[in-house]
C-alpha positions as CSV (number, residue, x, y, z in Angstrom):
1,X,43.5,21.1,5.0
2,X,47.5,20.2,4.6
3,X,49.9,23.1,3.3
4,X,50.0,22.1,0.1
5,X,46.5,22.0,-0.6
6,X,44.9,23.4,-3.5
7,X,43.3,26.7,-2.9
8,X,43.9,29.1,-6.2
9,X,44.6,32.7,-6.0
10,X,42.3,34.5,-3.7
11,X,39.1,36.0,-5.0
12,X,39.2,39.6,-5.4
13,X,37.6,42.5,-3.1
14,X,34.0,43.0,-3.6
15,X,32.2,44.6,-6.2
16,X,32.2,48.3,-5.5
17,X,36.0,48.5,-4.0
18,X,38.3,50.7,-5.6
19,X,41.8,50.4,-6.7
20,X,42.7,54.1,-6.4
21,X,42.4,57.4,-4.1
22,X,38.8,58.2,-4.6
23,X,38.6,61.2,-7.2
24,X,41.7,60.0,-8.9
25,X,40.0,60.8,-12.6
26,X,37.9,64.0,-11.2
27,X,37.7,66.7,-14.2
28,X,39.0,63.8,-16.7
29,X,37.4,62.5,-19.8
30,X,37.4,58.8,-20.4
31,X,36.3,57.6,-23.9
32,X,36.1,53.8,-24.1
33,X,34.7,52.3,-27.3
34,X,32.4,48.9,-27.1
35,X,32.0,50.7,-24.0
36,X,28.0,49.6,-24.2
37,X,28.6,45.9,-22.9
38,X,30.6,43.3,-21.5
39,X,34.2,44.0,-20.5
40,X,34.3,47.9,-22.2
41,X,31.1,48.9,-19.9
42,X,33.3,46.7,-16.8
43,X,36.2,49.0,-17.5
44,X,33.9,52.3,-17.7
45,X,32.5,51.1,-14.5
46,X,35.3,51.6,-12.7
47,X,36.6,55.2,-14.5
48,X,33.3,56.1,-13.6
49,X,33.9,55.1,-9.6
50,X,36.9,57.3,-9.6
51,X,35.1,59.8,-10.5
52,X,35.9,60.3,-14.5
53,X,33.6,62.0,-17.1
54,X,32.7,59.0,-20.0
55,X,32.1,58.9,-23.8
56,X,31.1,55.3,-24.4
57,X,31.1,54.1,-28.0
58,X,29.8,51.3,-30.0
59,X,28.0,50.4,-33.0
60,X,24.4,49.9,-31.4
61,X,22.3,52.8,-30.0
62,X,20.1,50.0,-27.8
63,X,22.9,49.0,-25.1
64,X,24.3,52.3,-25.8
65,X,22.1,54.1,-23.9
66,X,21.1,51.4,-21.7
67,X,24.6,51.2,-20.3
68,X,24.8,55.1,-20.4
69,X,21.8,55.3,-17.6
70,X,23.9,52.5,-15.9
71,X,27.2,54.0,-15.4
72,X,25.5,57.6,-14.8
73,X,23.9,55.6,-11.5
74,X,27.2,54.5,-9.8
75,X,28.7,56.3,-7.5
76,X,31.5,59.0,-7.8
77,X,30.8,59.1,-11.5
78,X,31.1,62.6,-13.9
79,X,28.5,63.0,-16.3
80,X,28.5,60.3,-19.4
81,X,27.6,60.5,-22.6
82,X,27.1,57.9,-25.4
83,X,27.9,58.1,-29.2
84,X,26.9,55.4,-32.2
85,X,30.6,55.0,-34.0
86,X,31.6,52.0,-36.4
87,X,35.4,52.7,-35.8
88,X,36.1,51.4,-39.0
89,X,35.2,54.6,-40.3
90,X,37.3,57.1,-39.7
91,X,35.1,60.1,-40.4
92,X,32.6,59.1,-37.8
93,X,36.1,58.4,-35.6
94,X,36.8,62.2,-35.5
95,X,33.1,63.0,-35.2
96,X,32.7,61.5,-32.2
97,X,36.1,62.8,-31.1
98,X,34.4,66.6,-31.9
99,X,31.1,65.5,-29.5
100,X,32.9,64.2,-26.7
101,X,34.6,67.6,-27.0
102,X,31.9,69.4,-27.1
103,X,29.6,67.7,-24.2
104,X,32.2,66.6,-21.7
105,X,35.7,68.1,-22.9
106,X,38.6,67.0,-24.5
107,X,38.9,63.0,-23.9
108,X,42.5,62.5,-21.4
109,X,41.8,58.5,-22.0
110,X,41.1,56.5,-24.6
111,X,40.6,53.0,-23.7
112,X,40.3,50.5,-27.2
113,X,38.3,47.8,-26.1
114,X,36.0,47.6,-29.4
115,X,37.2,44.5,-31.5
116,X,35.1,41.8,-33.4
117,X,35.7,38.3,-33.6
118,X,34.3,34.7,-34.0
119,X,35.9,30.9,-34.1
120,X,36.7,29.5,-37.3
121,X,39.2,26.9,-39.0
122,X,41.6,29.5,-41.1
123,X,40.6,27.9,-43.7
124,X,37.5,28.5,-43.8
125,X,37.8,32.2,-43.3
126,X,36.0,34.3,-46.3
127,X,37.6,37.8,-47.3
128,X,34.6,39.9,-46.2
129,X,34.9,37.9,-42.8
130,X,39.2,38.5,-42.7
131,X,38.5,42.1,-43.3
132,X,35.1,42.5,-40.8
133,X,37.4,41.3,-37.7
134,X,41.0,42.7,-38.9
135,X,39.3,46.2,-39.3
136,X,37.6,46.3,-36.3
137,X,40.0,45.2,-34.6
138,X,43.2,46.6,-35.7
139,X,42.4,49.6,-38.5
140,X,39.8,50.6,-36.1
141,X,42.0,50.1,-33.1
142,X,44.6,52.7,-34.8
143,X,41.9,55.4,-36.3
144,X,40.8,56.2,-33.3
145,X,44.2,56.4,-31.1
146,X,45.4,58.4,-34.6
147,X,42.7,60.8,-33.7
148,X,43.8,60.8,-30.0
149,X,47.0,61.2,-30.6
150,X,46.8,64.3,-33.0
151,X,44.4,66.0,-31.2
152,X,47.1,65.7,-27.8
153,X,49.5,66.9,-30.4
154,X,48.3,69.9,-31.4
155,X,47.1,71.0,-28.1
156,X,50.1,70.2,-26.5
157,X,48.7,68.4,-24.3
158,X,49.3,64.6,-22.9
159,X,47.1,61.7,-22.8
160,X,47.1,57.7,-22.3
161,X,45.9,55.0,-24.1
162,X,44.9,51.6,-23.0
163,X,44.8,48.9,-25.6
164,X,42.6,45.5,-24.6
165,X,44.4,43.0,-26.3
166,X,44.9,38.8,-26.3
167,X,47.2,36.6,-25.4
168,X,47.3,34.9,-28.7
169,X,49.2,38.2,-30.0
170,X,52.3,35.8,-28.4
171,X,51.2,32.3,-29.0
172,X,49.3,32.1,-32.1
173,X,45.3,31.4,-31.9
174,X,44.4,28.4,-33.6
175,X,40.7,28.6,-34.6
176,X,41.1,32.6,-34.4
177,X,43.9,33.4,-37.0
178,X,42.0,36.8,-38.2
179,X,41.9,37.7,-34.3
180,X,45.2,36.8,-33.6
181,X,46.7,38.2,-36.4
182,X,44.7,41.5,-35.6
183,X,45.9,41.1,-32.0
184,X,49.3,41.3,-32.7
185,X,49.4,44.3,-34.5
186,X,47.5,46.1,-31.6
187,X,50.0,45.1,-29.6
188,X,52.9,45.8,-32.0
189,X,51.3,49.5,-31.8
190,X,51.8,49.8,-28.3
191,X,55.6,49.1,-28.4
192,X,55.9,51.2,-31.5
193,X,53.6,54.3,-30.6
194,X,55.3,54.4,-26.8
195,X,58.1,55.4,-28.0
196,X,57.1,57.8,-31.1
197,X,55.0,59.5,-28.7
198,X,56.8,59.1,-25.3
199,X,57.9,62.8,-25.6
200,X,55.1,64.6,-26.2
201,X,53.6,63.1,-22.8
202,X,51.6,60.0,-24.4
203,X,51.7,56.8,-22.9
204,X,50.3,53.7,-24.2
205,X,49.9,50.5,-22.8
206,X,48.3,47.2,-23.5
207,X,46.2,45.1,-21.2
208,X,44.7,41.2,-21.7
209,X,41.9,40.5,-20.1
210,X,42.1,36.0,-19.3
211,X,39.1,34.2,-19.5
212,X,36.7,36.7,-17.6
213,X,33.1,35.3,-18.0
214,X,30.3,38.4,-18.2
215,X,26.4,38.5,-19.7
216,X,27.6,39.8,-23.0
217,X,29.9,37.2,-24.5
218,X,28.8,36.2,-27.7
219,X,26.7,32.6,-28.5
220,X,30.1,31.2,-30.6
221,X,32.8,31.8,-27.8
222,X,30.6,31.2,-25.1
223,X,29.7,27.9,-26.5
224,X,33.4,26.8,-27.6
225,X,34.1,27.3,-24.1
226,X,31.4,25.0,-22.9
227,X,32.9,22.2,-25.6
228,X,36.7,22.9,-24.2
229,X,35.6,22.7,-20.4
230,X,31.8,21.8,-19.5
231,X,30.9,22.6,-16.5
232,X,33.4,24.0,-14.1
233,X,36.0,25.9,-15.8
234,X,38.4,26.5,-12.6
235,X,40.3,23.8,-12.5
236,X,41.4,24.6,-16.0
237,X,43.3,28.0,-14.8
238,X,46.5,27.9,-12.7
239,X,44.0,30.1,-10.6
240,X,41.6,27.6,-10.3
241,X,39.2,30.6,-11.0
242,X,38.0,32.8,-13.6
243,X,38.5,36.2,-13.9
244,X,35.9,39.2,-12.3
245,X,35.3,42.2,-15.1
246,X,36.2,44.7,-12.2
247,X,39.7,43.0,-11.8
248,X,40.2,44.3,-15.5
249,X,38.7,47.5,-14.7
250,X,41.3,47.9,-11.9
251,X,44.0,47.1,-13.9
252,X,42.9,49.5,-16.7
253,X,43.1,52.2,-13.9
254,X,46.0,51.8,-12.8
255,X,47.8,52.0,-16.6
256,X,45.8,55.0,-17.3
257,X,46.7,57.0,-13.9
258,X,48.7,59.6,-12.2
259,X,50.4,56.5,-10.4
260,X,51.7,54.9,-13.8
261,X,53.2,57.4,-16.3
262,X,56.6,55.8,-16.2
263,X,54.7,52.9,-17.5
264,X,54.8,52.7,-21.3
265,X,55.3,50.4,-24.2
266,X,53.9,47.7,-21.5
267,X,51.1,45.0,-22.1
268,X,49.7,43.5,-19.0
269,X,47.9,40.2,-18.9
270,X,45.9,39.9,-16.2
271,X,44.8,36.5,-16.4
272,X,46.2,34.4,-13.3
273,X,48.9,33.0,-15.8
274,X,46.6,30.7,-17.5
275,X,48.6,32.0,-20.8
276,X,51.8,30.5,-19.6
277,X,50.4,27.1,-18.8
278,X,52.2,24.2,-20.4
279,X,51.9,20.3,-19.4
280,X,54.6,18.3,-19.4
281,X,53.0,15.8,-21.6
282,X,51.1,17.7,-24.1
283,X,47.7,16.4,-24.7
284,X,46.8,14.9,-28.2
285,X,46.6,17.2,-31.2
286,X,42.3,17.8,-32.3
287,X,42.1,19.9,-35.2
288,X,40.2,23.5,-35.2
289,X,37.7,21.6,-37.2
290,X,36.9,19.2,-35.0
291,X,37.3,21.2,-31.9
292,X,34.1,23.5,-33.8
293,X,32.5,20.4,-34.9
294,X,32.9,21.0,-38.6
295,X,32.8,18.7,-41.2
296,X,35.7,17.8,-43.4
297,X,36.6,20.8,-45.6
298,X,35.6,21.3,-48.7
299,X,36.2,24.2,-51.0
């Protein structure tokens, strides 16, 4: 093999390694919601390794508690605790705010991972399916760190927030404009919020996870991704891999730790640069449309 062969980035330790000093989040709460699958449950994973206490949230009771039993089992982990919560409802936001409370302690995290979304030509987009993803998404995104923050208000107390974001909060996301347009104002309340609550001891951050492949993506993206690359998928990222869930989880860690209060205000893309990818002869232009398969629109 010459020099200047192709190899990608490396692939990352093995499943189990930690990022952090073990016992880094002992006696902390961690509350992630869509903590129940895919890349929320990842991130929990790894709270849970360093030896945090978890409330994970979502809408459905079934993967609730079957990721509950999950996380309980790996190693280093504080109790956890589940909680059914639509976070579009901001009620339910602050009841589940008074349970963690109650079970495990006041929550030192919060980690907003729970978003909704689905391909679609803008277009095409209904107001009932604007409003499902934009508040999930972003309204639900800012009831619950609302009822974080206030609660580390009045106590006095400080806290961190992680964000999960996208990288089409910078580009634009053709096919996802509700997502996108959700995306960016999760990531506009980072920037704004850091400073607001920077000092009363609340840091937020953002983090975007790349294209990270896990059990739980849904039948729409999972199959626009098989239309855009068939097969092998690495030799569309700079990386000429995909992303792990646990190299999220790390990175989620690390923003929410000891070792990165001076960090604030900050969104971190974690996705071996495949964002900032750009040919030097763009490809030819294929409408949303098409790329879904859709038929000419008509109204």
């Amino acid at each position: 093999m010459t020099d200047n062969a192709r190899r990608g980035l490396p692939a990352p330790p093995p499943l189990g390694a930690a990022a952090l000093p073990p016992g880094t989040f002992a006696g902390q709460v961690v509350l992630v919601t869509g903590g129940g699958t895919g890349l929320g449950k990842a991130i929990a994973a790894e709270f849970a390794r360093l030896g945090a206490g978890l409330v994970i949230a979502g809408r459905r009771a079934e993967p609730l508690g079957a990721a509950r039993a999950e996380l309980a089992a790996v190693p280093g982990a504080g109790r956890v605790a589940a909680a059914v919560c639509d976070i579009r409802d901001p009620e339910r936001v602050a009841e589940v705010f008074d349970a963690a409370e109650a079970a495990l302690g006041p929550p030192d995290v919060l980690i907003n991972n729970a978003a909704a979304n689905f391909p679609c030509p803008a277009e095409d987009l209904s107001p009932n399916a604007w409003r499902a993803v934009v508040d999930t998404t972003l309204t639900g995104t800012w009831f619950t760190t609302r009822e974080f923050a206030r609660r580390h208000l009045a106590a006095g107390t400080p806290g961190s927030i992680v964000n999960i974001g996208a990288s089409y909060a910078w580009t634009g996301g053709p096919g996802f404009a509700h997502s996108a347009a959700a995306k960016a104002g999760v990531k506009n309340l980072v920037e704004t919020l850091a400073v607001e609550w920077g000092p009363y001891g609340i840091q937020i951050n953002g983090l975007v996870p790349g294209l990270v492949p896990h059990p739980d993506m849904s039948a729409d993206i999972r199959g626009g991704l098989e239309r855009a690359a068939p097969g092998d998928r690495d030799d569309r990222q700079p990386a000429l891999r995909v992303g792990a869930p646990r190299e999220l989880g790390w990175a989620a860690t690390f923003l929410a730790s000891p070792y990165a209060r001076f960090v604030t205000g900050h969104t971190l893309v974690v996705d071996g640069a495949n964002w900032q990818r750009r040919s030097l002869v763009q490809p030819a232009v294929v409408p949303v449309r098409e790329q879904l398969g859709r038929p000419p629109f008509s109204p």
